[in-house]
N, C-alpha and C positions, 0 to 999 in steps of 0.2 A: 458470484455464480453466473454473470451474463452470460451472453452466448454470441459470439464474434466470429466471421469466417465459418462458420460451420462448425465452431467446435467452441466445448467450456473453455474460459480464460484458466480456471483454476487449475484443468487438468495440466497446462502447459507450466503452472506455475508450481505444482505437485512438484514436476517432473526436474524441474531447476531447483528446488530444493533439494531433492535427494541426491542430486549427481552433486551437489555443491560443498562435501568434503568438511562438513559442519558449516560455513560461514551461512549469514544472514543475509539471503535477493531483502535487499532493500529498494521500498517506493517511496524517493521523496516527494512528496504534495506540496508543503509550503517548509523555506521556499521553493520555487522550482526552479528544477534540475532538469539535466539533462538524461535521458530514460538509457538505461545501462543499452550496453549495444549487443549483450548478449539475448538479450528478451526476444519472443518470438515475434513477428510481426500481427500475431493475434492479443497479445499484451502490451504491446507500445500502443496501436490503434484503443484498446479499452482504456490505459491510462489518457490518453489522450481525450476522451466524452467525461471521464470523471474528471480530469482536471477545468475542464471547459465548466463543469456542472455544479461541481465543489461551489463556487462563490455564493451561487444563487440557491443553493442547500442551507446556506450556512445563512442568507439574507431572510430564508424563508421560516428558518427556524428560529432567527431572533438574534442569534450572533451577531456581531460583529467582526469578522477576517482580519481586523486589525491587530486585535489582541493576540493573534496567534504567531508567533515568531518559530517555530517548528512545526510540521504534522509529518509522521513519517509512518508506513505499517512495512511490518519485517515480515519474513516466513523464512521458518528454520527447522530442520531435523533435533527433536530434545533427544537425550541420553540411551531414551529407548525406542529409538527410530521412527516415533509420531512426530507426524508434521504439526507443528506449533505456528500461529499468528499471532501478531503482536501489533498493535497500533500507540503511536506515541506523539504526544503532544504537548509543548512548552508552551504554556502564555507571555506575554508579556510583562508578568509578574518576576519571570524563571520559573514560575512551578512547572513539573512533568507531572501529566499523566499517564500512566498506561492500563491499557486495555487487553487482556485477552478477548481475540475475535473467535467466534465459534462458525465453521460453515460447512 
């Protein structure tokens, strides 16, 4: 829900979901990638403070960033036209988690 450029990042991120024909705007976090090129320059600049911010989240809470060998969150149109979040994480175990995000 930040607020970048004058405007919610989510609203831009609504909006790429619904034009997107069912497929999944995926943000890979780790490891990192390169940020789609269709994102609006209000959502690559927000990905960009969370990736910087991510390490020192994850040192502050006790993690370790090593163990993680995926973090990915998706946003997608489900069956009845709500917008769905999903956040997904591999250890270095191979377990996945996932998470529905609510916002």
């Amino acid at each position: 829900m930040n607020y970048v450029d004058d405007g919610h990042v989510v609203d831009d991120l609504l909006k790429l979901a619904r034009n997107a024909d069912g497929e999944r705007i995926r943000i890979q976090w780790i490891p990192d990638s390169a940020v789609h090129h269709h994102f609006t320059s209000r959502i690559r600049k927000s990905i960009a403070r969370y990736k910087e911010w991510l390490p020192k989240h994850l040192l502050h809470a006790g993690a370790d960033i090593e163990v993680i060998r995926e973090f990915r969150t998706e946003i997608f149109l489900k069956p009845n036209k709500q917008v769905a979040v999903q956040a997904f994480l591999i250890d270095d175990r191979g377990v996945m988690y996932v998470c529905d995000v609510s916002f």
